[in-house]
MIVO-983210 format. One line per field, with one value per atom (N, C-alpha, C, O, CB): residue number from 0; residue in one letter; x, y, z. Coordinates in nm, 3 decimals. Each point is the difference from the previous one (the first is absolute). Glycine has a CB too. Example, Ala and Ser with C-alpha at 12.3 -4.5 7.8 and 13.67 -1.06 7.14 Angstrom:
BEGIN
num	c(0 / 0 / 0 / 0 / 0 / 1 / 1 / 1 / 1 / 1);
residu	c(A / A / A / A / A / S / S / S / S / S);
px	c(1.319 / -0.089 / 0.090 / 0.104 / -0.293 / 0.154 / 0.082 / -0.077 / 0.051 / 0.067);
py	c(-0.569 / 0.119 / 0.120 / -0.002 / -0.115 / 0.222 / 0.119 / 0.109 / 0.111 / -0.174);
pz	c(0.780 / 0.000 / 0.000 / 0.066 / 0.059 / -0.197 / 0.006 / 0.073 / 0.017 / -0.232);
This chain:
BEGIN
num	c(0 / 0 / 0 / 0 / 0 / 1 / 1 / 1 / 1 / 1 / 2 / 2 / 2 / 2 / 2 / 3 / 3 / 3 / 3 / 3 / 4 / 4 / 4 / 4 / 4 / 5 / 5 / 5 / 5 / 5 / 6 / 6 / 6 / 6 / 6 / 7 / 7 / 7 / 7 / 7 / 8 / 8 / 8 / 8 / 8 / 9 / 9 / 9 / 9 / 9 / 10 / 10 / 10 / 10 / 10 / 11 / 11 / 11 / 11 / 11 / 12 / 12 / 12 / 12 / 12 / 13 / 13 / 13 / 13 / 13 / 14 / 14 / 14 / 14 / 14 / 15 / 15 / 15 / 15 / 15 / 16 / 16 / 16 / 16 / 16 / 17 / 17 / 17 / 17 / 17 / 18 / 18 / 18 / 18 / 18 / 19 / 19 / 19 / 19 / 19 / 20 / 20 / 20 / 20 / 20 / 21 / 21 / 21 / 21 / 21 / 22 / 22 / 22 / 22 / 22 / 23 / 23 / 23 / 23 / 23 / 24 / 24 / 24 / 24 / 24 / 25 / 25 / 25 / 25 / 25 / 26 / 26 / 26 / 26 / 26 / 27 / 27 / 27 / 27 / 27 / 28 / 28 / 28 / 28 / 28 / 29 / 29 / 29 / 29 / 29 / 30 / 30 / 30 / 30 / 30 / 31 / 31 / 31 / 31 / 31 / 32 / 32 / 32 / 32 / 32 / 33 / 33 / 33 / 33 / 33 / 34 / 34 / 34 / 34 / 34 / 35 / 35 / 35 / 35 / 35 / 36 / 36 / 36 / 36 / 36 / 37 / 37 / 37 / 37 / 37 / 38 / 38 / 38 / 38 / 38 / 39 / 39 / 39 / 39 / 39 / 40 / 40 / 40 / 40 / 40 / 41 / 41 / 41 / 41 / 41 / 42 / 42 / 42 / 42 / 42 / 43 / 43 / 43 / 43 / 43 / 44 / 44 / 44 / 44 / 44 / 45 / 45 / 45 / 45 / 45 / 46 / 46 / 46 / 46 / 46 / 47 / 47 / 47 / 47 / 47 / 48 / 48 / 48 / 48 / 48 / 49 / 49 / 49 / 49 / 49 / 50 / 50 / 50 / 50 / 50 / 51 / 51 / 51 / 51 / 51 / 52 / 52 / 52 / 52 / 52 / 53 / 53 / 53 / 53 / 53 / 54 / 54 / 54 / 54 / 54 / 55 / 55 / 55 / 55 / 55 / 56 / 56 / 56 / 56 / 56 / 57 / 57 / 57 / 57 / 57 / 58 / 58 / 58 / 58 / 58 / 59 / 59 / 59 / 59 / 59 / 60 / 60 / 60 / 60 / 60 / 61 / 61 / 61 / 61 / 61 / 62 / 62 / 62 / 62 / 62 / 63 / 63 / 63 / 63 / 63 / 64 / 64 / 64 / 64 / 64 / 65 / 65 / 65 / 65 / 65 / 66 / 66 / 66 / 66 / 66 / 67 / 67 / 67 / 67 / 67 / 68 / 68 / 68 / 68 / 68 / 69 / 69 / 69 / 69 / 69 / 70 / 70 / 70 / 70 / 70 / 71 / 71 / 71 / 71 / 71 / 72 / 72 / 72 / 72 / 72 / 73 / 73 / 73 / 73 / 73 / 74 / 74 / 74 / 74 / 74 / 75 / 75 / 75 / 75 / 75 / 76 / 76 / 76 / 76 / 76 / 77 / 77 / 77 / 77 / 77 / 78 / 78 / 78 / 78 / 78 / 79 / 79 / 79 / 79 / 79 / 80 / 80 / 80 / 80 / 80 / 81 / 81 / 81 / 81 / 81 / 82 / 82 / 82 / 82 / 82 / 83 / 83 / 83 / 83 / 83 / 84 / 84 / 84 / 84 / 84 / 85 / 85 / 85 / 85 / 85 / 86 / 86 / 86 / 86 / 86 / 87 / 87 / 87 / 87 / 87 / 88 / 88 / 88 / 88 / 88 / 89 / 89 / 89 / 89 / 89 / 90 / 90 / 90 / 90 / 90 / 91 / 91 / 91 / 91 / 91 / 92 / 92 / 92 / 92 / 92 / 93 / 93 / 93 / 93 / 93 / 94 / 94 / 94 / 94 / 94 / 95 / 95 / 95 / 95 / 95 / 96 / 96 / 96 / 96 / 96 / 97 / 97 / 97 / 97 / 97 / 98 / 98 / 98 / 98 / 98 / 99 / 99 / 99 / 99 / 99 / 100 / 100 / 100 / 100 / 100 / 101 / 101 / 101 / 101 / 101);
residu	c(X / X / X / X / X / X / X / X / X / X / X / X / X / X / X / X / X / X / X / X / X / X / X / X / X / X / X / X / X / X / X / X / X / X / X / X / X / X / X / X / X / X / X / X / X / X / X / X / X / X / X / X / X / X / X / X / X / X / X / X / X / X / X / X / X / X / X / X / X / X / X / X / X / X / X / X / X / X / X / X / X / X / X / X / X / X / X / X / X / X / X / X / X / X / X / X / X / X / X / X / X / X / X / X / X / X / X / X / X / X / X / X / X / X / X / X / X / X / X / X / X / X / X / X / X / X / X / X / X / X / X / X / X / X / X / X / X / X / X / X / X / X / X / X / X / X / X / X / X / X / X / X / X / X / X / X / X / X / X / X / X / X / X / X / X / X / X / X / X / X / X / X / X / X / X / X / X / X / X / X / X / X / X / X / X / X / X / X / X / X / X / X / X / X / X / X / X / X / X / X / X / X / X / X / X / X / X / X / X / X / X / X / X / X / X / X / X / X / X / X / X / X / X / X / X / X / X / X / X / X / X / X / X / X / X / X / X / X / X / X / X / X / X / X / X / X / X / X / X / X / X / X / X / X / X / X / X / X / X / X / X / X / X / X / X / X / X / X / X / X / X / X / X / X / X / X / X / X / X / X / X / X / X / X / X / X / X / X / X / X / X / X / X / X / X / X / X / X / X / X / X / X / X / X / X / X / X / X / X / X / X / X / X / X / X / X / X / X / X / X / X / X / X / X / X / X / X / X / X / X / X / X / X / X / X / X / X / X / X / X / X / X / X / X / X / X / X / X / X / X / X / X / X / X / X / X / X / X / X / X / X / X / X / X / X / X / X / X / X / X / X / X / X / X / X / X / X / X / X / X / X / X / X / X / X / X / X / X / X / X / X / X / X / X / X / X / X / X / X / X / X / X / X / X / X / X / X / X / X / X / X / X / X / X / X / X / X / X / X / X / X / X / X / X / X / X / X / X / X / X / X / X / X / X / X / X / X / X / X / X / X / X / X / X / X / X / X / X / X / X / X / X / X / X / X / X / X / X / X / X / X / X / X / X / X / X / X / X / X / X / X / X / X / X / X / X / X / X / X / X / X / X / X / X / X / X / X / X / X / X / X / X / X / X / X / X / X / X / X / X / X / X / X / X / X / X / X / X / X / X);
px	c(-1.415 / 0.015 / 0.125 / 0.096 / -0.214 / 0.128 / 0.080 / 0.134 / -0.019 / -0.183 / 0.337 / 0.133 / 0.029 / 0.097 / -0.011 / -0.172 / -0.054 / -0.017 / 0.067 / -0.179 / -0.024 / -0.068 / 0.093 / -0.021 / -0.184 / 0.329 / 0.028 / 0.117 / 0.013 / -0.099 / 0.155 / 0.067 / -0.022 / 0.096 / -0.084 / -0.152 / -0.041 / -0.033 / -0.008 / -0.076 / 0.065 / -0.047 / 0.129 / 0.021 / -0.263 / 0.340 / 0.175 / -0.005 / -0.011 / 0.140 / -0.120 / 0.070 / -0.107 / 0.022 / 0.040 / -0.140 / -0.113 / 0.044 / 0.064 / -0.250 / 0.195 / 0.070 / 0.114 / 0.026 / -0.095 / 0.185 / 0.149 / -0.034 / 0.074 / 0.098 / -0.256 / -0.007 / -0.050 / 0.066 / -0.041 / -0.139 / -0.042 / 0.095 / -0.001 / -0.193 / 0.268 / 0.099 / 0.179 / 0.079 / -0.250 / 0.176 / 0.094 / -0.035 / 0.075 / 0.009 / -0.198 / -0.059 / -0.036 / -0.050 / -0.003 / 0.073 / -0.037 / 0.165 / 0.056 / -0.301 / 0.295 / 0.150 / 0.082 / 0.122 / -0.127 / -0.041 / 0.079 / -0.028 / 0.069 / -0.115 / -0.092 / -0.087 / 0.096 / 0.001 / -0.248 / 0.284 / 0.104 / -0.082 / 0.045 / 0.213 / -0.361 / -0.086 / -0.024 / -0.008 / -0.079 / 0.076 / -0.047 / 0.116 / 0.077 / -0.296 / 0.267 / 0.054 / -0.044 / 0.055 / 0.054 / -0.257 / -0.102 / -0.073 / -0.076 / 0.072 / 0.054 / -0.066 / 0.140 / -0.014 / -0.104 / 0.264 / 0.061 / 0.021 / 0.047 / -0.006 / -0.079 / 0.011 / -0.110 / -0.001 / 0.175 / -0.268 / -0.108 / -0.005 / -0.054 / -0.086 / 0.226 / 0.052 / 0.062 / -0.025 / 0.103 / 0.008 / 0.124 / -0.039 / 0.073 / 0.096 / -0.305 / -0.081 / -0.067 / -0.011 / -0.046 / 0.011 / -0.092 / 0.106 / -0.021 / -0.122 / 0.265 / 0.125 / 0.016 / -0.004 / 0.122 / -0.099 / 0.030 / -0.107 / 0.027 / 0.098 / -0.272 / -0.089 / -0.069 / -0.097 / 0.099 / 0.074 / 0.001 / 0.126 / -0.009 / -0.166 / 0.250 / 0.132 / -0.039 / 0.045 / 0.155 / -0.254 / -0.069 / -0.069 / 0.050 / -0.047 / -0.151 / -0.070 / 0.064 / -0.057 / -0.137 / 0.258 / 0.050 / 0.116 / -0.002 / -0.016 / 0.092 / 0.053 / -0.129 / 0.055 / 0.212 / -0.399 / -0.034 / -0.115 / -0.069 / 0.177 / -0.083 / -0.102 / 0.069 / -0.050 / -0.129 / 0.296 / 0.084 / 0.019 / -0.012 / 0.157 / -0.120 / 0.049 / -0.132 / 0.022 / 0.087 / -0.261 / -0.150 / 0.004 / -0.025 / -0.049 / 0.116 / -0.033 / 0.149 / 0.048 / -0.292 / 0.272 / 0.175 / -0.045 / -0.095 / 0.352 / -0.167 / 0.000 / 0.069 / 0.003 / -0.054 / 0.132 / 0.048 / -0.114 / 0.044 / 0.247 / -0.420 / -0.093 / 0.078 / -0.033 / -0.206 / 0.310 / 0.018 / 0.144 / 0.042 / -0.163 / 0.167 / 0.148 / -0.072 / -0.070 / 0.302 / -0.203 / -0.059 / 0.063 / -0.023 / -0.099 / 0.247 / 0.096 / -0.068 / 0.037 / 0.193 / -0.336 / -0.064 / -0.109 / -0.007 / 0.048 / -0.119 / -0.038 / 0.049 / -0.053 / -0.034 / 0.196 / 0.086 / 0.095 / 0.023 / -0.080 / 0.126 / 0.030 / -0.109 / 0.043 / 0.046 / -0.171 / -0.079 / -0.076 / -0.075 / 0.065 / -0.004 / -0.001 / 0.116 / -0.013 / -0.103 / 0.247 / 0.115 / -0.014 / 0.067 / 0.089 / -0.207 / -0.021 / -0.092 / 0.010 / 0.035 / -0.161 / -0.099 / 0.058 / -0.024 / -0.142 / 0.235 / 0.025 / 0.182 / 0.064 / -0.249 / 0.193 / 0.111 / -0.058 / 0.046 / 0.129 / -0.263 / -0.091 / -0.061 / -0.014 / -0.061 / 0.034 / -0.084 / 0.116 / -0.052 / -0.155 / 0.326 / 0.104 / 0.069 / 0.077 / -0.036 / -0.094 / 0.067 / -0.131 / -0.001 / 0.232 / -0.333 / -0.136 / 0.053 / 0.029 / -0.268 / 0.251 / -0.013 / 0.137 / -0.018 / -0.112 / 0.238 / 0.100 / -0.027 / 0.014 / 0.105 / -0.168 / -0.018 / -0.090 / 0.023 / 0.007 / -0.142 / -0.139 / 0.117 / -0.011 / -0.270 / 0.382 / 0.033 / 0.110 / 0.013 / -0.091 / 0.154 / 0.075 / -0.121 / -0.017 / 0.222 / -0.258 / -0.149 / -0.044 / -0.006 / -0.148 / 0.134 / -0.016 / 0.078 / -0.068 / -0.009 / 0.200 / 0.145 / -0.086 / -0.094 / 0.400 / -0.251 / -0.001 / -0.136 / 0.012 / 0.108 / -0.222 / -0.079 / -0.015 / -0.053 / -0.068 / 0.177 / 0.051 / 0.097 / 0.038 / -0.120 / 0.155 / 0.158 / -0.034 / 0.065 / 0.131 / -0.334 / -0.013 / -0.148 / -0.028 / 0.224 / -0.270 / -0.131 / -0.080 / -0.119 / 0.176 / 0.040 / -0.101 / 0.086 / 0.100 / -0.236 / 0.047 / 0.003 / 0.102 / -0.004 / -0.338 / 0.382 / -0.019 / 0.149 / 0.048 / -0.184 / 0.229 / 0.099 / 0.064 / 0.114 / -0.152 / 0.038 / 0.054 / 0.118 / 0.111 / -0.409 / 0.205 / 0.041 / 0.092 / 0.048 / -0.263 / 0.250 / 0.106 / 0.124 / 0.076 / -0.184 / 0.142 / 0.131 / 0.040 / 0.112 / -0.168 / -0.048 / 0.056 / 0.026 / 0.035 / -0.107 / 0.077 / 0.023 / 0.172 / 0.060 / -0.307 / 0.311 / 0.146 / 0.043 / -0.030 / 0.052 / 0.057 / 0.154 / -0.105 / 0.030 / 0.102);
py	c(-0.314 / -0.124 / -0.072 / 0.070 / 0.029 / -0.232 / -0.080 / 0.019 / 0.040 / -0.188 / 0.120 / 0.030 / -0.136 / 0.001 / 0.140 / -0.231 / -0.129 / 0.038 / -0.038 / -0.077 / 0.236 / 0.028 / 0.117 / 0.016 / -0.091 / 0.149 / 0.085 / -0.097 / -0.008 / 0.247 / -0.297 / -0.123 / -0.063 / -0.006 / -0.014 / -0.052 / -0.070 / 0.102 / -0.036 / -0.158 / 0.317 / 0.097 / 0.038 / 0.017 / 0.091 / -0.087 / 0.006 / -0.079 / 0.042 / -0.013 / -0.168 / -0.140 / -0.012 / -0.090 / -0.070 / 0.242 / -0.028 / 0.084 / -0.042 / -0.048 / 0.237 / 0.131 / -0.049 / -0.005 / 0.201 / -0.257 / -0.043 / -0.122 / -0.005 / 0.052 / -0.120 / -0.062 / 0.014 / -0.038 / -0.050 / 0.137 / 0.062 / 0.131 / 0.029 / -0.126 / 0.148 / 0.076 / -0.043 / 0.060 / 0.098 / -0.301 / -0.079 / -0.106 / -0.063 / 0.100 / -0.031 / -0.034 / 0.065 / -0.052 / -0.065 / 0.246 / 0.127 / -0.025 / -0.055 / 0.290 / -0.187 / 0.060 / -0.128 / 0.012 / 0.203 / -0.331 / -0.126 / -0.022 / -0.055 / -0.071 / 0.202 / -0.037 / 0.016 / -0.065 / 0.176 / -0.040 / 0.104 / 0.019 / 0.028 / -0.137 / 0.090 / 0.043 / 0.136 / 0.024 / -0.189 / 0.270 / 0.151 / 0.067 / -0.077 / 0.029 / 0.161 / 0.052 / 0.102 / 0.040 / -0.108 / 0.090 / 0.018 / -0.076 / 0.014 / 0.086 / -0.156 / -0.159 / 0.033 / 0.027 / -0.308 / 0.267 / -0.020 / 0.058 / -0.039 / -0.044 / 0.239 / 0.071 / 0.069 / 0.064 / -0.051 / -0.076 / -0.022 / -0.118 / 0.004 / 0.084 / -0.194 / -0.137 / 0.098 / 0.005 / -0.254 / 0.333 / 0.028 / 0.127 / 0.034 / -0.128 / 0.167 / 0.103 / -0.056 / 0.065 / 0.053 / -0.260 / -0.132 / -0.034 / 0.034 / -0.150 / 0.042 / -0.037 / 0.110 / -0.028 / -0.097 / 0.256 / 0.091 / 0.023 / 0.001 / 0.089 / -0.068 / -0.001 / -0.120 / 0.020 / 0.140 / -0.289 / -0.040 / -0.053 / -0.080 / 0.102 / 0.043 / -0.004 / 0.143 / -0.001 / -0.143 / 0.236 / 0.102 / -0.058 / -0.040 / 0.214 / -0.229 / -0.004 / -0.154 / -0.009 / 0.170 / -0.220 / -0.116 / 0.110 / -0.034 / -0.222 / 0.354 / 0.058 / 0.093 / 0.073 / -0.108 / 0.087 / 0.056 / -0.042 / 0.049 / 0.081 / -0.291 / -0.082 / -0.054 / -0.084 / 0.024 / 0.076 / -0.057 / 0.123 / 0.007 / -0.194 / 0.257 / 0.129 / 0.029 / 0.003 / 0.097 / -0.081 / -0.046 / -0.062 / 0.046 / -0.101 / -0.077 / -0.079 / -0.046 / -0.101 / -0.016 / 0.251 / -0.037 / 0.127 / 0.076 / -0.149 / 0.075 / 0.102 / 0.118 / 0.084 / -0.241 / 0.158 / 0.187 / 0.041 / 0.018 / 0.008 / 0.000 / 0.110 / 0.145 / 0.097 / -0.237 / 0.143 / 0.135 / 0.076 / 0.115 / -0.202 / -0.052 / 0.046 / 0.000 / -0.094 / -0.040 / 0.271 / 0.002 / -0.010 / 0.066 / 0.030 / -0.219 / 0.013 / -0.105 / 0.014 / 0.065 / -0.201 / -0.080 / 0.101 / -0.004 / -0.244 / 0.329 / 0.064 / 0.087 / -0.002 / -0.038 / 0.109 / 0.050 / -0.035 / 0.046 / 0.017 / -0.190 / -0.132 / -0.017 / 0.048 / -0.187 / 0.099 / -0.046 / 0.123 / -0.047 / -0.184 / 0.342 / 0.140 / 0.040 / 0.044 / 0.031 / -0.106 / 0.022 / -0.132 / 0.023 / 0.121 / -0.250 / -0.116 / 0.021 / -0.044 / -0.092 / 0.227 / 0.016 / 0.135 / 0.012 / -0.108 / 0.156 / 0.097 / -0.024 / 0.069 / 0.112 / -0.314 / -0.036 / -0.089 / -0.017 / 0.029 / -0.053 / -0.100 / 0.075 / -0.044 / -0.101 / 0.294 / 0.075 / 0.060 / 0.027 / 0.028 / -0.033 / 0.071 / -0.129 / 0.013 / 0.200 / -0.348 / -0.077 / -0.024 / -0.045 / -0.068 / 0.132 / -0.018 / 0.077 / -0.057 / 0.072 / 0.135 / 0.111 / -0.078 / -0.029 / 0.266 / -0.258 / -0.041 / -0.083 / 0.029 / 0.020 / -0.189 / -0.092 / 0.006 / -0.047 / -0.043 / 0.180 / 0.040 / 0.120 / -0.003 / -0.011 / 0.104 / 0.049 / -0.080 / 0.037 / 0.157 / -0.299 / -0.137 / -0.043 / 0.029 / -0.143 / 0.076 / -0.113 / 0.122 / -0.033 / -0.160 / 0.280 / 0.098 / 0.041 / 0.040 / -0.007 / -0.035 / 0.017 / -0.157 / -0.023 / 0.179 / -0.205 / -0.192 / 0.017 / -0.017 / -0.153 / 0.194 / -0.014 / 0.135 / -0.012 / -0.143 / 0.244 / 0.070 / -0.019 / 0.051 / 0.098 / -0.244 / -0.054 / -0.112 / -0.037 / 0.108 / -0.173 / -0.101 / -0.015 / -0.041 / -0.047 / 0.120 / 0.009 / -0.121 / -0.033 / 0.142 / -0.158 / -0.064 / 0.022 / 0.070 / -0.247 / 0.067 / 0.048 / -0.169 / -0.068 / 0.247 / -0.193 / -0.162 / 0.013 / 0.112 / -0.205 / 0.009 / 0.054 / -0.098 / 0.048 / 0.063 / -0.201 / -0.112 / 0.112 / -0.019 / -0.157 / 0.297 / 0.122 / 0.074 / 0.100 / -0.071 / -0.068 / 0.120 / -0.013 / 0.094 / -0.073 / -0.097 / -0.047 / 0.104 / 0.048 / -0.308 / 0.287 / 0.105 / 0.104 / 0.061 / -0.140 / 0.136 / 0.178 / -0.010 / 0.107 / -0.084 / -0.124 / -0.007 / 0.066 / -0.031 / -0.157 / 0.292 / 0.050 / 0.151 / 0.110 / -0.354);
pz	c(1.989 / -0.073 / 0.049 / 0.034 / -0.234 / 0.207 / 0.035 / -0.095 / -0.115 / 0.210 / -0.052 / -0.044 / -0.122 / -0.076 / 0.349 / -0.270 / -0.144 / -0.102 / -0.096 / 0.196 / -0.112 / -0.065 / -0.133 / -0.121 / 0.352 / -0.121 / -0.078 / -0.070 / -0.123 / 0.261 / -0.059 / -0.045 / -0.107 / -0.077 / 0.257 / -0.227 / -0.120 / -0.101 / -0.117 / 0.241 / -0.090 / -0.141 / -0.025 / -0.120 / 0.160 / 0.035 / -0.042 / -0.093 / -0.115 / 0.315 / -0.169 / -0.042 / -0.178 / -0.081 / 0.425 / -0.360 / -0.093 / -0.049 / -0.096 / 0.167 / -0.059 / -0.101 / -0.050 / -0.120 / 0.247 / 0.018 / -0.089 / -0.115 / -0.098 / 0.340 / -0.231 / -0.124 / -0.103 / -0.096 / 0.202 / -0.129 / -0.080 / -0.105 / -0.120 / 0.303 / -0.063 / -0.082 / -0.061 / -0.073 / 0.226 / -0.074 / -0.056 / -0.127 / -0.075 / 0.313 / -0.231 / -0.151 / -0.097 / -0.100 / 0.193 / -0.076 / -0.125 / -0.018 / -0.094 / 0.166 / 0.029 / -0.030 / -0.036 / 0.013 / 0.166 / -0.221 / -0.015 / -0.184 / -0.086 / 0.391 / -0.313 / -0.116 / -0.182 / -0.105 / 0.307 / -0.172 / -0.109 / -0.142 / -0.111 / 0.207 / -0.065 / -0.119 / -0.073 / -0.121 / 0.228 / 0.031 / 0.031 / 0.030 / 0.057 / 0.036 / -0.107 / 0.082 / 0.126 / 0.102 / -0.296 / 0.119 / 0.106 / 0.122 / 0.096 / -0.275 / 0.132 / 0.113 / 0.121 / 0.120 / -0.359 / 0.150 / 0.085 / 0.079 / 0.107 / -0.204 / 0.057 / 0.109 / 0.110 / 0.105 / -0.262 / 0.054 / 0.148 / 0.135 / 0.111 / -0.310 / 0.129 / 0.128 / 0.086 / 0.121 / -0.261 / 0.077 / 0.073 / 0.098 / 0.092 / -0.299 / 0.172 / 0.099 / 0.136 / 0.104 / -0.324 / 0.199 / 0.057 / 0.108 / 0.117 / -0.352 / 0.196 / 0.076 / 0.101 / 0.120 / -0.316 / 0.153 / 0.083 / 0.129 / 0.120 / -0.332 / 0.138 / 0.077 / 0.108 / 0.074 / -0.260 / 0.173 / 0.051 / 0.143 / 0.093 / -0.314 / 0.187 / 0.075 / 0.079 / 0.115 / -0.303 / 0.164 / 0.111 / 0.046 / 0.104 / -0.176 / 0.054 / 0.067 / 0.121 / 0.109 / -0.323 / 0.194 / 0.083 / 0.119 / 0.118 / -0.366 / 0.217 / 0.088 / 0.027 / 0.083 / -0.147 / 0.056 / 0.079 / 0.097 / 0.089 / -0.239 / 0.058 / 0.144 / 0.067 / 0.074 / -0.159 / 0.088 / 0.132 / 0.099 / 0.122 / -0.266 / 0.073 / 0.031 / 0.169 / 0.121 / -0.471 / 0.253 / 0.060 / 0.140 / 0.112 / -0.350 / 0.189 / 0.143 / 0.095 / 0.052 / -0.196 / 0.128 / 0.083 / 0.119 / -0.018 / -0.238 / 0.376 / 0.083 / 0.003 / 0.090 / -0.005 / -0.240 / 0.008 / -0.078 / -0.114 / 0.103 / 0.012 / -0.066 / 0.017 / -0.068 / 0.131 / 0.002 / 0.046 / -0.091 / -0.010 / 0.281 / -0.330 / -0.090 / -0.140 / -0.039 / 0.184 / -0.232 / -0.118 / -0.106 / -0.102 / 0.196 / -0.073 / -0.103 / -0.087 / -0.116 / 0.246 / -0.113 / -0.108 / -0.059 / -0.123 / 0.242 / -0.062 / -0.088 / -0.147 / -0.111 / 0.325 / -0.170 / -0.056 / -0.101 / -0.111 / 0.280 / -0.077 / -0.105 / -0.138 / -0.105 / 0.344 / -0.242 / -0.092 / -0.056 / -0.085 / 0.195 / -0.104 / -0.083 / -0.103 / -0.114 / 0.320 / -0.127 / -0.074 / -0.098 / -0.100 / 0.294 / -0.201 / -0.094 / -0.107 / -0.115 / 0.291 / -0.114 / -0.045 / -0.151 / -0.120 / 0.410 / -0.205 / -0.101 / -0.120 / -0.079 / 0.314 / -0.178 / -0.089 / -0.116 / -0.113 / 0.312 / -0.152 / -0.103 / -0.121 / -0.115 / 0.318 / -0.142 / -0.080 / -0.105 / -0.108 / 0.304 / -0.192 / -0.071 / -0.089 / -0.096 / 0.300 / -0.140 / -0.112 / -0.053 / -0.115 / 0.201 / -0.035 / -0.151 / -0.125 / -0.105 / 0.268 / -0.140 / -0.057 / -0.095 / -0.119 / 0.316 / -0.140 / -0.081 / -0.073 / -0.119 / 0.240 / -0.086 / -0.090 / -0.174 / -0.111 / 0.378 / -0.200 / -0.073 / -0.121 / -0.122 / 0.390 / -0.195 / -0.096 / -0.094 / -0.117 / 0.255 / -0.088 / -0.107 / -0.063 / -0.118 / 0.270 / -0.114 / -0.101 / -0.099 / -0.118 / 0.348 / -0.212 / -0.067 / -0.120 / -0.095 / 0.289 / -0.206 / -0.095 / -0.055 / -0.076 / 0.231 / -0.104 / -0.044 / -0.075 / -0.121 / 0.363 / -0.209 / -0.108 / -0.153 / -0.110 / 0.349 / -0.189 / -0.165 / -0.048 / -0.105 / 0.130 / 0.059 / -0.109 / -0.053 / -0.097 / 0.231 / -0.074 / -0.066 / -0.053 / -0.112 / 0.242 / -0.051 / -0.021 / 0.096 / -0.006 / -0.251 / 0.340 / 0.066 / 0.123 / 0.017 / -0.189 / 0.281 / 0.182 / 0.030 / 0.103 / -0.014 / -0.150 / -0.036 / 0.113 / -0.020 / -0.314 / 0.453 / 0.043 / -0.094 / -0.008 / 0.253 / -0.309 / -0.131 / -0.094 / -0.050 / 0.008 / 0.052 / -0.105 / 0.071 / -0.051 / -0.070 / 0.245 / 0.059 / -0.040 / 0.026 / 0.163 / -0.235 / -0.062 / -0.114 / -0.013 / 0.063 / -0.125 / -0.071 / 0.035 / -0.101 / -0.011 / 0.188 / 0.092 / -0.009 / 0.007 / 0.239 / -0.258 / 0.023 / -0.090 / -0.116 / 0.210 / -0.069 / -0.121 / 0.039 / -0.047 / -0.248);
């Protein structure tokens, strides 16, 4: 596939996930923008990565595994804050994070 193609599904994930994560409705939302953002900032370094002439250096692969697996440890984190936040308040709402203070 052409180096466009991966280009516009980048440019379509980053927005799509700069509009969850802009939304402040969810705190689930937000941190699904913010999984989207990531996954789209890999996949743009690994279609460059694709149609460039080091195939042979495997530090973008690698690069974007180590992303892949930093993303996954701030899910787990976030999911476990939203989690507190909704038995200290009862909702997912991030409006409500304000109270966690003291």
């Amino acid at each position: 596939m052409p180096l466009q193609f991966y280009l516009y599904l980048s440019a379509f994930l980053f927005s799509i996930g700069i509009g969850l994560a802009l939304s402040r409705k969810n705190s689930i939302l937000i941190l699904a923008g913010i999984e989207l953002i990531l996954a789209a900032a890999n996949l743009n370094f690994l279609a460059f990565w694709k149609h460039s002439s080091f195939l042979e250096d495997p530090s973008a692969p690698l690069f974007a595994l180590f992303v892949i697996a930093i993303a996954a440890s701030e899910a787990a984190l976030g999911l476990a804050l939203i989690i507190h936040l909704y038995r200290h308040t009862g909702s997912t709402s991030a409006d409500s994070s304000n109270q966690l203070q003291g």
